[in-house]
C-alpha positions as a Markdown table, in Angstrom:
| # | Residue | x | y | z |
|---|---|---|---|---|
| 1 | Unk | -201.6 | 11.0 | 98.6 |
| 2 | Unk | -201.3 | 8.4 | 101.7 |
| 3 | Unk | -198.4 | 6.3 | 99.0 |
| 4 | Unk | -196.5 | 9.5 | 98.7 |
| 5 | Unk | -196.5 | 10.4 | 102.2 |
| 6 | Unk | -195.6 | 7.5 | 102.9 |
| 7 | Unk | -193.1 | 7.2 | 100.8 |
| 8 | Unk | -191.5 | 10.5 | 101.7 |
| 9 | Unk | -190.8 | 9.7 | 104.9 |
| 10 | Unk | -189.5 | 6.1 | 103.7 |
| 11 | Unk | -186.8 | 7.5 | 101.7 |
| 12 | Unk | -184.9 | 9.5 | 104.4 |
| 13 | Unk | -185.7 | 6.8 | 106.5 |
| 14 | Unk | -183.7 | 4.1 | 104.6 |
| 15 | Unk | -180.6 | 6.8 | 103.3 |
| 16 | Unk | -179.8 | 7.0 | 107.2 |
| 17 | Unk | -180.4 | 3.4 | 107.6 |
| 18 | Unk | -177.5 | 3.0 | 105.1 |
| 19 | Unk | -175.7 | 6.3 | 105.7 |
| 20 | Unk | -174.8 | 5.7 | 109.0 |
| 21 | Unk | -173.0 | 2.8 | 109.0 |
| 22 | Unk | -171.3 | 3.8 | 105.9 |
| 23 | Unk | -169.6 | 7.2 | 107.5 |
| 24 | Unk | -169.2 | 5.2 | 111.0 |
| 25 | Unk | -167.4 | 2.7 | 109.8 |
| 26 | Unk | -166.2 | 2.6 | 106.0 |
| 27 | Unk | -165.8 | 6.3 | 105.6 |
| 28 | Unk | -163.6 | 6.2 | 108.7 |
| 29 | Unk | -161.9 | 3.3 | 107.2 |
| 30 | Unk | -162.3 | 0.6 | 110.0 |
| 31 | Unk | -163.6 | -1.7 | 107.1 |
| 32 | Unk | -162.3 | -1.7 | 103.7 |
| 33 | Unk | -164.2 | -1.7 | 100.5 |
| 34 | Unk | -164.3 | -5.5 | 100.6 |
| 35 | Unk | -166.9 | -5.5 | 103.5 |
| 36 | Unk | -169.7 | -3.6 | 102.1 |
| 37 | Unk | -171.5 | -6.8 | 102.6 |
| 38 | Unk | -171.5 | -5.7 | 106.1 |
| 39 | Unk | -173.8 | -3.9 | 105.9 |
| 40 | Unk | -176.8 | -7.0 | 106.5 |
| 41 | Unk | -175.5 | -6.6 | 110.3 |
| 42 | Unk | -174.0 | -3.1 | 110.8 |
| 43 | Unk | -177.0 | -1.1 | 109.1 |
| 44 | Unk | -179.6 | -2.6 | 111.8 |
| 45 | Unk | -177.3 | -1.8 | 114.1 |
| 46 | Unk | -176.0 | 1.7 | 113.4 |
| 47 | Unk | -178.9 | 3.1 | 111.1 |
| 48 | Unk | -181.4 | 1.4 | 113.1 |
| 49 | Unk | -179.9 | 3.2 | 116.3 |
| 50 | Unk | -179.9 | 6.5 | 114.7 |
| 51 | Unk | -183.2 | 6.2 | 113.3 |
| 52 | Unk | -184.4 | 5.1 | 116.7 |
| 53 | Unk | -182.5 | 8.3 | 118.1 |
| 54 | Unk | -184.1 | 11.1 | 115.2 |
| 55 | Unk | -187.6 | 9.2 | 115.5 |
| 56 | Unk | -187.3 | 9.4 | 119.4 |
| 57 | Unk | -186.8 | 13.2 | 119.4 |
| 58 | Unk | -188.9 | 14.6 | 116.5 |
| 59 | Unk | -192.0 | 12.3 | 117.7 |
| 60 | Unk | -191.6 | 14.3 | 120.9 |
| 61 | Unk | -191.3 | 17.9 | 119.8 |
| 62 | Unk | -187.7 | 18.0 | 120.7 |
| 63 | Unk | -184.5 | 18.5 | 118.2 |
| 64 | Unk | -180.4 | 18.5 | 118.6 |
| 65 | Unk | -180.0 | 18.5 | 121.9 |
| 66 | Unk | -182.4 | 15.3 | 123.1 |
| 67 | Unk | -180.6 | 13.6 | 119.6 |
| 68 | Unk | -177.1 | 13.9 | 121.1 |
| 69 | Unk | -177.8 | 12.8 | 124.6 |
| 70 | Unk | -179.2 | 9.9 | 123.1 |
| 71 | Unk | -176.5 | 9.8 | 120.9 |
| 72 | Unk | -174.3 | 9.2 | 123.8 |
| 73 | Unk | -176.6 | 6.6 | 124.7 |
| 74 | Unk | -176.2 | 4.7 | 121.7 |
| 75 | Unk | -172.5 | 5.2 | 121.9 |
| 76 | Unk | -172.3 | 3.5 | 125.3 |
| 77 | Unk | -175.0 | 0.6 | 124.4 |
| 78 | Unk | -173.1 | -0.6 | 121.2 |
| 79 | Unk | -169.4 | -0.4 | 123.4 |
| 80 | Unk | -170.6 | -1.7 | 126.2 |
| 81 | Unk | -173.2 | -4.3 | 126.1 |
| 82 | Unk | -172.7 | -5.1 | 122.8 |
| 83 | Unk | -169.4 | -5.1 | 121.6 |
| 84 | Unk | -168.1 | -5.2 | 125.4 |
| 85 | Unk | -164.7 | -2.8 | 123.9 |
| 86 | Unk | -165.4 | -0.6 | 127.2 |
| 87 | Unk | -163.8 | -3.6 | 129.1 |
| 88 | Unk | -161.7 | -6.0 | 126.9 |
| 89 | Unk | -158.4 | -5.9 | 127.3 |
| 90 | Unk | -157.5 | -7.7 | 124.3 |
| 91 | Unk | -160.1 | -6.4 | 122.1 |
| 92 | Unk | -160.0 | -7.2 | 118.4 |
| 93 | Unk | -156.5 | -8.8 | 118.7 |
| 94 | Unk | -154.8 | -5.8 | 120.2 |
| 95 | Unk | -153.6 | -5.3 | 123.6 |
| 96 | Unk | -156.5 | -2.3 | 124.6 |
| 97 | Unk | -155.4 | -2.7 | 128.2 |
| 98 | Unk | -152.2 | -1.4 | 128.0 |
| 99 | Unk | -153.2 | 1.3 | 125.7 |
| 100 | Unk | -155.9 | 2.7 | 128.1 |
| 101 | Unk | -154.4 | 1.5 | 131.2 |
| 102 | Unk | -152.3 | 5.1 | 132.1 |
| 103 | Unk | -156.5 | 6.5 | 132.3 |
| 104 | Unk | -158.3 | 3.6 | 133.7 |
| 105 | Unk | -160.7 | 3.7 | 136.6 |
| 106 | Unk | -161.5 | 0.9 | 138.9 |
| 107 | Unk | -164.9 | 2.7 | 139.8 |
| 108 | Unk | -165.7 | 2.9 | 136.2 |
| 109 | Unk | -164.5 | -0.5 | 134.9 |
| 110 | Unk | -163.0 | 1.2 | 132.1 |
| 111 | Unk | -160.3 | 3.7 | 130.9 |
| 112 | Unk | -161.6 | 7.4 | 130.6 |
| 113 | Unk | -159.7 | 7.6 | 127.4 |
| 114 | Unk | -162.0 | 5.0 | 126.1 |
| 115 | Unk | -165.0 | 6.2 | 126.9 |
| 116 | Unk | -164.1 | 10.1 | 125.2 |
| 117 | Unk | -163.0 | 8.0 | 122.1 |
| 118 | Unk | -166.1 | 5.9 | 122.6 |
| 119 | Unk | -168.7 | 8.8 | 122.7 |
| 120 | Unk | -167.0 | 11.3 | 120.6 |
| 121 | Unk | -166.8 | 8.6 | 117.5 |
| 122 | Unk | -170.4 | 7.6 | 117.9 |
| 123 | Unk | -172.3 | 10.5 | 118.8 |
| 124 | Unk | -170.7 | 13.0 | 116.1 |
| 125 | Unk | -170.0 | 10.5 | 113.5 |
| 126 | Unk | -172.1 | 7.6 | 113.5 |
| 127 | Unk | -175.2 | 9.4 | 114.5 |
| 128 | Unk | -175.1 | 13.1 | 114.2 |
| 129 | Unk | -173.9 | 13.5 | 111.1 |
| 130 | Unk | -175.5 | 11.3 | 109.1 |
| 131 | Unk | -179.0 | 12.4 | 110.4 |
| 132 | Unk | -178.3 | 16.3 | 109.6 |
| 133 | Unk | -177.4 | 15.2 | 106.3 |
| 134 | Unk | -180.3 | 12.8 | 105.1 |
| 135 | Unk | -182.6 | 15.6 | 107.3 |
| 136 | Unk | -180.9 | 18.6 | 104.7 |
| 137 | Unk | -182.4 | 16.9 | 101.9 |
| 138 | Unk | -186.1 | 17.2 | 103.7 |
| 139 | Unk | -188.3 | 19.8 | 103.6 |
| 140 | Unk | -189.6 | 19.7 | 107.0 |
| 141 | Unk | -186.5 | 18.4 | 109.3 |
| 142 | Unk | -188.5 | 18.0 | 112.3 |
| 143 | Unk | -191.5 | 15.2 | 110.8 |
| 144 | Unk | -191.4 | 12.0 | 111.6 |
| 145 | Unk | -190.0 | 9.6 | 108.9 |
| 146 | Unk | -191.5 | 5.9 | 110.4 |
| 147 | Unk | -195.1 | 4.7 | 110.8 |
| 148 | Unk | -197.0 | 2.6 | 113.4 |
| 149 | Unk | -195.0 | -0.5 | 111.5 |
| 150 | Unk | -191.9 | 1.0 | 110.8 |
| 151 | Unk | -190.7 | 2.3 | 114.2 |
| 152 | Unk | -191.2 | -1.2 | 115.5 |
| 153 | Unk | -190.0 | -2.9 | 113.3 |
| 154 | Unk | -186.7 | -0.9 | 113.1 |
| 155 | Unk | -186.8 | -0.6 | 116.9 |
| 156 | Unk | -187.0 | -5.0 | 116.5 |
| 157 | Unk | -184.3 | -5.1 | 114.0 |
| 158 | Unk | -181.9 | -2.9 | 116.4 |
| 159 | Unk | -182.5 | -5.2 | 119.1 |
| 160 | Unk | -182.1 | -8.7 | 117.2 |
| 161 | Unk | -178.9 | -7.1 | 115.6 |
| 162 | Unk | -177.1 | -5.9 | 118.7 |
| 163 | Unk | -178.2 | -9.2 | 120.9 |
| 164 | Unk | -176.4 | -11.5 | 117.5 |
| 165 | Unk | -173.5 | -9.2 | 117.5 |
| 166 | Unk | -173.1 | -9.3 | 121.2 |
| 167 | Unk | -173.2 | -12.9 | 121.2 |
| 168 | Unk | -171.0 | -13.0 | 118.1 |
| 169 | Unk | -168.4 | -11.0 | 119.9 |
| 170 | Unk | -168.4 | -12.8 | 122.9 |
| 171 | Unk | -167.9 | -15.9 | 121.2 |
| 172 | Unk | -165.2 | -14.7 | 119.0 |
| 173 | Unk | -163.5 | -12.8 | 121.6 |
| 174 | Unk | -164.0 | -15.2 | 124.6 |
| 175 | Unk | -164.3 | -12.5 | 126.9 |
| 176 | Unk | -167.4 | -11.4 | 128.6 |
| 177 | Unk | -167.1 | -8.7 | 131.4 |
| 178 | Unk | -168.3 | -8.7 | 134.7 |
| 179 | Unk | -172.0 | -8.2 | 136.2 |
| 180 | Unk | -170.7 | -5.0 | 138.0 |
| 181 | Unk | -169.7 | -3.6 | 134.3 |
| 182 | Unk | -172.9 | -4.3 | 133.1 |
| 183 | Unk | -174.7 | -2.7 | 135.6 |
| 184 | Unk | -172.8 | 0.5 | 135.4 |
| 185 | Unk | -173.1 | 1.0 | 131.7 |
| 186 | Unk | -176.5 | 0.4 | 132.5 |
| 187 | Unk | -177.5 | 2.7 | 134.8 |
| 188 | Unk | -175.3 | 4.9 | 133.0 |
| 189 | Unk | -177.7 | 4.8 | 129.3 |
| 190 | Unk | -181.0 | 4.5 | 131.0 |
| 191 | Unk | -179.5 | 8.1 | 132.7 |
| 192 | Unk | -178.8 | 9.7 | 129.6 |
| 193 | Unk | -181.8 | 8.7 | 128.0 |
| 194 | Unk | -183.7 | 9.8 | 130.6 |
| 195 | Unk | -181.9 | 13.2 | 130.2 |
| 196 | Unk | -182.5 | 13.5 | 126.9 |
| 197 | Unk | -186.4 | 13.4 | 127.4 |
| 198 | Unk | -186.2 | 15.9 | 130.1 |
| 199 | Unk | -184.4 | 18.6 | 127.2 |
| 200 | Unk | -186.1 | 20.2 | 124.8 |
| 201 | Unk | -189.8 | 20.8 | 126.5 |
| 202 | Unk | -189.3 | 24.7 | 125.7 |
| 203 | Unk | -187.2 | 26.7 | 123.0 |
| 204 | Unk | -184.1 | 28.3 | 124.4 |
| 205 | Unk | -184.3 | 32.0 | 124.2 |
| 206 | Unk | -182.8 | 34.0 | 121.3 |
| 207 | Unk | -180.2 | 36.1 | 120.9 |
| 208 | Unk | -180.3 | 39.9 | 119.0 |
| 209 | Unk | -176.7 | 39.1 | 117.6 |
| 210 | Unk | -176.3 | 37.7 | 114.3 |
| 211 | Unk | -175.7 | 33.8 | 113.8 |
| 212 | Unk | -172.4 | 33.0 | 111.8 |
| 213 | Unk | -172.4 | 32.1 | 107.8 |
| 214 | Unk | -172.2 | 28.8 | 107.1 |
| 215 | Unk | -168.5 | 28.7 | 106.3 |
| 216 | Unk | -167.5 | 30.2 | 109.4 |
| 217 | Unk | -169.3 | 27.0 | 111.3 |
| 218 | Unk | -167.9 | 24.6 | 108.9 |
| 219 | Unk | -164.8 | 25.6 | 109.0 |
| 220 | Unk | -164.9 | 25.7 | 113.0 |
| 221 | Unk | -166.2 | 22.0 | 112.9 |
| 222 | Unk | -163.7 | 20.5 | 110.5 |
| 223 | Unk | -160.8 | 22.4 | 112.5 |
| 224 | Unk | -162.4 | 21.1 | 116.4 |
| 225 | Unk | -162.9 | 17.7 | 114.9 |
| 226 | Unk | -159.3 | 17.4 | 113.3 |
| 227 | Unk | -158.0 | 18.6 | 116.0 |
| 228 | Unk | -159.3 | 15.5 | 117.8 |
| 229 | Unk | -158.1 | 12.9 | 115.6 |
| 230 | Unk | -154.1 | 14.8 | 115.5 |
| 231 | Unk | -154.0 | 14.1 | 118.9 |
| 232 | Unk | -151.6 | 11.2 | 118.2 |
| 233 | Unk | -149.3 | 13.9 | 116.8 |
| 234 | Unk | -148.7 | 14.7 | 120.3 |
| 235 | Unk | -144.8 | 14.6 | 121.8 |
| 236 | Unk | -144.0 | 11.2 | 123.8 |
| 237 | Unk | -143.7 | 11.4 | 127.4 |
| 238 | Unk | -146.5 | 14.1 | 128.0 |
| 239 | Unk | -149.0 | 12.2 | 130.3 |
| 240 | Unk | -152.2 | 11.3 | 129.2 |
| 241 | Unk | -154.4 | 12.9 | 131.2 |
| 242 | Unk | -152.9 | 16.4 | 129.8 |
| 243 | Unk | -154.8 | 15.3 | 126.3 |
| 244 | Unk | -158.0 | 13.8 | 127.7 |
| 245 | Unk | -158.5 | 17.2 | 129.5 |
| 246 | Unk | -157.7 | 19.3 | 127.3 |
| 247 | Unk | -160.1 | 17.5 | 125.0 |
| 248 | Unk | -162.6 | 17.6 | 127.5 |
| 249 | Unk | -162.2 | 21.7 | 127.8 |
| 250 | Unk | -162.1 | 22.0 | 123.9 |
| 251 | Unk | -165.3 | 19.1 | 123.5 |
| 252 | Unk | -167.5 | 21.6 | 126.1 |
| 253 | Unk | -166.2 | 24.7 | 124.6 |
| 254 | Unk | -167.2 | 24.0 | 121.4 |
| 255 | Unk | -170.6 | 22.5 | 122.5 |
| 256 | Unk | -171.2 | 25.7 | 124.2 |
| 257 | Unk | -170.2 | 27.6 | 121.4 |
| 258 | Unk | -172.5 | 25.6 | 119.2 |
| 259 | Unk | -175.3 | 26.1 | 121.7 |
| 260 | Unk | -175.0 | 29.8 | 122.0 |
| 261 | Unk | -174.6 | 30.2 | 117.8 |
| 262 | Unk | -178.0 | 28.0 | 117.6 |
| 263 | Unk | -179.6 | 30.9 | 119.7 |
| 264 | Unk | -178.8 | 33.4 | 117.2 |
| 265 | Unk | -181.0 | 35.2 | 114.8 |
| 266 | Unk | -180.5 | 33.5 | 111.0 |
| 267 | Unk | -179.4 | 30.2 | 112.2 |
| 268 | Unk | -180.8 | 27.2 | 110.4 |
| 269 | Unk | -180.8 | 24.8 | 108.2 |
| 270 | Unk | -177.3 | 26.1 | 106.0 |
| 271 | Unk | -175.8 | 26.1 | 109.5 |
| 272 | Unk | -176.4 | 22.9 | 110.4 |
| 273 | Unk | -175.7 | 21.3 | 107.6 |
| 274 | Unk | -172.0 | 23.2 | 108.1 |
| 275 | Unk | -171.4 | 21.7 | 111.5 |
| 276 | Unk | -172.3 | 18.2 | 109.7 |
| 277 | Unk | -170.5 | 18.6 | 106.6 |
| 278 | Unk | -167.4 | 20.2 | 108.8 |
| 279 | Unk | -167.2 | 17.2 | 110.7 |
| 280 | Unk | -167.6 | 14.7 | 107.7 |
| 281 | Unk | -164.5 | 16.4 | 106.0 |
| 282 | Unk | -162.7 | 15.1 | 108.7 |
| 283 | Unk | -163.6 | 11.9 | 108.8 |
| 284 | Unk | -162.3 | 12.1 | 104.5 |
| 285 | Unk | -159.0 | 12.2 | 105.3 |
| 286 | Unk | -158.6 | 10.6 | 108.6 |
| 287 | Unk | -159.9 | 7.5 | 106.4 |
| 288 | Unk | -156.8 | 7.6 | 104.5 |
| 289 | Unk | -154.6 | 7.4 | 107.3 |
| 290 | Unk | -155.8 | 4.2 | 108.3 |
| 291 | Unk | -154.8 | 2.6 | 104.9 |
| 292 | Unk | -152.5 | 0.5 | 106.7 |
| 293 | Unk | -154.8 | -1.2 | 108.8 |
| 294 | Unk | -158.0 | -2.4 | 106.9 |
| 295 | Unk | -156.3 | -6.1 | 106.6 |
| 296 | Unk | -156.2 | -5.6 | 102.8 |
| 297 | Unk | -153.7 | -4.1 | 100.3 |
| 298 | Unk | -153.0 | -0.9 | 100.1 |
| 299 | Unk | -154.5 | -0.2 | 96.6 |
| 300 | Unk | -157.7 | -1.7 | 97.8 |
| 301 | Unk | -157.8 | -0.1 | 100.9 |
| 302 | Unk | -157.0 | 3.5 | 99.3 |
| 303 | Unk | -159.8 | 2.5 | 96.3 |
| 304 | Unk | -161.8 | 2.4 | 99.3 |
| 305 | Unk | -160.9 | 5.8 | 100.9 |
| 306 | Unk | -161.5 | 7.7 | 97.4 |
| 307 | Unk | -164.7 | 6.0 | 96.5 |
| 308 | Unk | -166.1 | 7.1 | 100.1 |
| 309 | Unk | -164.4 | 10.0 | 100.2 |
| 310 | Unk | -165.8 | 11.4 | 96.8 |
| 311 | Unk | -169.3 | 9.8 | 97.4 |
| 312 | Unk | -169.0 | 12.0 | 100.9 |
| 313 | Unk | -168.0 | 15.2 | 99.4 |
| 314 | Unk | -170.2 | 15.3 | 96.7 |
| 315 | Unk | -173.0 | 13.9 | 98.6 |
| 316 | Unk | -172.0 | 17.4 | 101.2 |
| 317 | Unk | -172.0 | 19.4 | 98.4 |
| 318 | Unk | -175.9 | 17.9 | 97.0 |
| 319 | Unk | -177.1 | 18.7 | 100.3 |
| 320 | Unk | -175.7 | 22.4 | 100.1 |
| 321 | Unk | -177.5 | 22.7 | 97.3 |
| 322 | Unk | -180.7 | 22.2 | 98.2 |
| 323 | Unk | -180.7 | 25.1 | 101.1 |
| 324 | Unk | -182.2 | 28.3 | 100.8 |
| 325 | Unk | -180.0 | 31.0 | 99.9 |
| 326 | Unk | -178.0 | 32.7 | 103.2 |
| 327 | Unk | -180.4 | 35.1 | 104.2 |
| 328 | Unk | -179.0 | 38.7 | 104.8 |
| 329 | Unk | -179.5 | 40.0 | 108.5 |
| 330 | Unk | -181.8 | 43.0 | 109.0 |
| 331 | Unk | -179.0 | 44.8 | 110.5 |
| 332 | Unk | -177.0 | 44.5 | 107.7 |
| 333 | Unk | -179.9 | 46.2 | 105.0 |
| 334 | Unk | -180.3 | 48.6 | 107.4 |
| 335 | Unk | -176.6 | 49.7 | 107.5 |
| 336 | Unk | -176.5 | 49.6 | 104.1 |
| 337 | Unk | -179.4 | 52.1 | 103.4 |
| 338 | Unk | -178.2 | 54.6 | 105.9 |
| 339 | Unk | -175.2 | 54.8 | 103.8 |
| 340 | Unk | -176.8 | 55.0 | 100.9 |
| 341 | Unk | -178.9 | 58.1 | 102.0 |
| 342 | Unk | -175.6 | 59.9 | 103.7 |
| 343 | Unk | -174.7 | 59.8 | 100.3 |
């Protein structure tokens, strides 16, 4: 009984140990099919840091809202310290500078632009998502997955794989930014994770209105997340600051939205996995549009973007599967027998 215990909580452990990277980075096509041996270095970094997040919450009693603060965490930890992209002008070959300079802020030590793109990426994408997908497939979402062992020796591997990529990076991209940029990124995570132990402690209270079908949140998460990524579709000339504000309004909107929905009588599991599986959709078919720059042919790189693609959709539509039927509200039996009887 111990063995299968165990091993049901190893399972999910090691699908988001491997999911994460995979939608993070291959789904979204930042690395082409060609790269999945990769995966040695980018699954301790990005499934380690989501497991680290879902294992940090659900040993506390808390859920979504202390995972996406700490989401945000992560997001700033593997831009910052690690990869140092918050501050390289020349990052990866490509003159970031000048592409975030019309947003950047002395104060911060970094472009404002970057650090929406930054957080937005990680926390819905590479962490997010892929734990409300492996977590569908559970029958208790909220149980820890790792074991006096496991946490720490995930919590070791996240550490040795972002201290070898960070000196990796710095090596490769000669470029190491300054003490000051350190130590605001710094106080910056430990202030978000601090945050994110401080939410949660007691259950938001409910709402008498009726929480939206699953198809109404998943289409509002694939439209809000597109909309994000067509933002280059925007007219030259137009400052900006118009788009990183407007993105900011939309962002807190829908997070507000979200929250409020979440409060509703009926939500659960079928909603969440919506908002995932809305938001996964979009990273399908963004993948394809970065064909063009995975650094390999183009048949390769759009092998790439069907394989992950299909493995995403039906991997969305497994998860679906497993969720209880949509429960009909009260209300709605209610209204249906009072016009039965008028009859």
């Amino acid at each position: 009984m111990f063995r299968a215990a165990r091993r049901r909580g190893l399972l999910p452990a090691l699908a988001l140990f491997l999911l994460a990277p995979l939608v993070g980075e291959f789904l979204l096509g930042n690395q082409p099919i060609t790269q999945l041996t990769g995966l040695v270095m980018l699954a301790p970094l990005y499934g380690g840091g989501a497991l680290l997040v879902r294992e940090a919450a659900r040993r506390t009693g808390r859920g979504w809202p202390t995972m996406i603060v700490l989401a945000v965490a992560y997001a700033l930890i593997e831009e910052g310290p690690v990869d140092q992209m918050l501050w390289n002008p020349h990052y990866g070959g490509f003159d970031m500078g000048a592409a975030y300079a019309s947003t950047h802020i002395p104060l911060l030590g970094t472009s404002v632009e970057m650090i929406e793109d930054v957080v937005l990426m990680h926390t819905i994408w590479s962490i997010c998502v892929p734990i409300a997908l492996v977590e569908a497939f559970t029958r208790d979402p909220r149980r820890p997955w790792l074991g006096r062992v496991g946490l720490p020796s995930v919590g070791v591997l996240f550490v040795a794989a972002a201290v070898l990529l960070g000196v990796a990076q710095a090596q490769s991209e000669h470029f190491v930014a300054s003490p000051y940029q350190f130590a605001v990124a710094g106080a910056a995570i430990a202030g978000l994770i601090t945050v994110g132990f401080l939410l949660g402690g007691r259950p938001a209270p409910g709402s008498d209105a009726d929480a939206p079908s699953p198809w109404t949140v998943g289409a509002a998460a694939f439209a809000v997340t597109s909309l994000y990524w067509l933002r280059d579709q925007l007219p030259e000339g137009l400052s900006t600051w118009w788009p990183v504000a407007a993105w900011l309004v939309v962002a807190g909107g829908a997070a507000t939205l979200c929250m409020r929905w979440s409060r509703r009588r009926g939500w659960g599991a079928s909603q969440r996995l919506a908002l995932a599986g809305g938001a996964l959709l979009t990273y399908v078919w963004v993948g394809f549009t970065h064909a063009r720059e995975m650094g390999v042919s183009i048949p390769v790189a759009l092998t790439g973007n069907v394989v992950f693609g299909t493995a995403a959709v039906l991997l969305l539509l497994a998860a679906a599967a497993r969720q209880p039927p949509h429960a009909t509200p009260p209300e709605h039996h209610r209204a249906h027998a009072v016009l039965r009887n008028r009859r």
